[in-house]
C-alpha positions in Angstrom: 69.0 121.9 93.2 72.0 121.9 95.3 75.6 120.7 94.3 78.4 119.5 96.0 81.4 121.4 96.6 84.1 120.1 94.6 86.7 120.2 97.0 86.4 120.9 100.7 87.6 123.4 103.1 91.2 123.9 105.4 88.6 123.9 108.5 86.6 120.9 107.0 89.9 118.8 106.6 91.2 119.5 109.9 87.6 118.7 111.3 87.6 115.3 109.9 90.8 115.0 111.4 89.6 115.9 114.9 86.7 114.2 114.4 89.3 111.1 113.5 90.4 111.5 117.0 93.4 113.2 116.1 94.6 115.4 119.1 95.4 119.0 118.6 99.1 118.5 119.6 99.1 116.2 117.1 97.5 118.5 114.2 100.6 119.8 113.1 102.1 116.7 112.7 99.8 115.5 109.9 101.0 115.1 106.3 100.3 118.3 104.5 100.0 115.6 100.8 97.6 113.8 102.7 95.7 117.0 104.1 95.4 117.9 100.5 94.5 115.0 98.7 91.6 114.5 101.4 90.6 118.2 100.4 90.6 117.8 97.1 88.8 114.2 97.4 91.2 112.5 95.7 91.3 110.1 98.4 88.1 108.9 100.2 87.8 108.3 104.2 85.4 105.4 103.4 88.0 103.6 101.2 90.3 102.0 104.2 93.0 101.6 100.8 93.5 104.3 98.8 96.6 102.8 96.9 97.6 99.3 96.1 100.9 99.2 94.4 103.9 96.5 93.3 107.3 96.6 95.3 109.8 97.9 93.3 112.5 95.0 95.3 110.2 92.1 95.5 106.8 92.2 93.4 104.9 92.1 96.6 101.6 94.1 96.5 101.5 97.0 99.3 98.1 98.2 100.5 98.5 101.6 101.5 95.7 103.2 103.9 95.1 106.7 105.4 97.2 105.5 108.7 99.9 104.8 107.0 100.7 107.6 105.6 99.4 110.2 108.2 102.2 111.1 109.5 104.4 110.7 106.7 107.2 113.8 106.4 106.5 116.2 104.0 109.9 116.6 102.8 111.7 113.1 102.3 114.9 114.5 103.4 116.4 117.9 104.4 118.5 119.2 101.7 120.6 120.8 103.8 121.7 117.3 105.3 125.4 117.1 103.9 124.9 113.1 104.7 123.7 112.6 100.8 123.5 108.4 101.9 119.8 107.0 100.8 118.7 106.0 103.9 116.8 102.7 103.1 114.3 102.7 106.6 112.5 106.3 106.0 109.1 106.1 104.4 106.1 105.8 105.9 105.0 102.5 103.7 107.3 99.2 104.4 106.7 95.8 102.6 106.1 93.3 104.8 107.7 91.0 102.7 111.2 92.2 102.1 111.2 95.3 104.4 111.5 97.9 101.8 110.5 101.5 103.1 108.7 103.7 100.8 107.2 107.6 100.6 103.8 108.2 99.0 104.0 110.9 96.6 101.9 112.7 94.9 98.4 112.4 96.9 97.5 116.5 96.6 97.3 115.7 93.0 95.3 112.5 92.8 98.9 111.1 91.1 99.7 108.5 93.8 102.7 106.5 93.4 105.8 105.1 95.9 108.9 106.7 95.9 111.7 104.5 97.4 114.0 107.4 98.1 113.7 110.5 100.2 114.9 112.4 97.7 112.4 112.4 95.4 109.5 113.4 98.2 108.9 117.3 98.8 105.6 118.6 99.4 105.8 122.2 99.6 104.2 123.6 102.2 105.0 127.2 101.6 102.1 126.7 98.7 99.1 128.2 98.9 96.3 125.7 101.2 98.1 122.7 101.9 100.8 122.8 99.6 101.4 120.8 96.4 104.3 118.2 95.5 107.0 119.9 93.2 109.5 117.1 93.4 112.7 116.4 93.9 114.1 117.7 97.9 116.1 120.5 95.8 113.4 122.4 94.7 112.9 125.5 96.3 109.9 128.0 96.8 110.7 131.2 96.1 108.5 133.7 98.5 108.5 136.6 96.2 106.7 135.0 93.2 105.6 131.4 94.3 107.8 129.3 91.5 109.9 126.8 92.1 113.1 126.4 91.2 116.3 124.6 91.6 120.0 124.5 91.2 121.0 128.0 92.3 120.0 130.2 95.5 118.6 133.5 93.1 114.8 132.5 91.9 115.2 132.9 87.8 111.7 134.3 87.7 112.0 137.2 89.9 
């Protein structure tokens, strides 16, 4: 009897994604969450809406499909932007009804939920595959022992 892999491969992934039509210059420009959620199967390529959630603003429900969030940034904003004003048109996911922008965090983990700031989207990609979500934009990988940790520039674990 033969099983299915739980989870598929880096090359799968990115084979789906050619096979999406997605060009090569393009390939880097794909959202590492998403990469990883579609490796890990949380989110199906069969299912054209993989989240339907409430607007925080309005109560207006917001279908959120795999083109929506393809390109969505990684990191919501760059911490090193002294500019610390929410900026209230990034996201990937708007509501049509009151124009609210949000990020989808959380897809590499199968914990999908909107996030109407850009600070509270970061999916680290200096994590092993395609990275994980740790968080808030302040939240730093350290290279030496993988952790992640905040609120001073010397990694506590090392």
């Amino acid at each position: 009897q033969t099983s299915v892999p739980t989870e598929l491969t880096e090359a799968d992934v990115n084979g789906i994604m050619r096979a999406m039509g997605i060009t090569e210059e393009n390939m880097p420009k794909i959202s590492k969450c998403l990469l990883s959620a579609i490796q890990h199967r949380f989110i199906s390529l069969l299912n054209p809406v993989f989240l339907q959630a409430t607007c925080m603003r309005c109560t207006q429900m917001i279908n959120v499909s795999i083109q929506d969030v393809l390109f969505q940034r990684d990191i919501g904003k760059d911490s090193n932007d002294n500019n610390m004003v929410v900026d209230q048109t990034s996201g990937s996911v708007h509501c049509n009804n009151c124009q609210a922008y949000y990020y989808v965090t959380g897809m590499c983990s199968g914990n999908f939920s909107l996030t109407p700031s850009e600070y509270l989207h970061h999916h680290c990609i200096w994590c092993p595959g395609f990275g994980q979500c740790v968080g808030d934009i302040f939240s730093i990988h350290c290279i030496n022992c993988h952790k992640h940790f905040s609120g001073t520039d010397t990694c506590p674990y090392c």
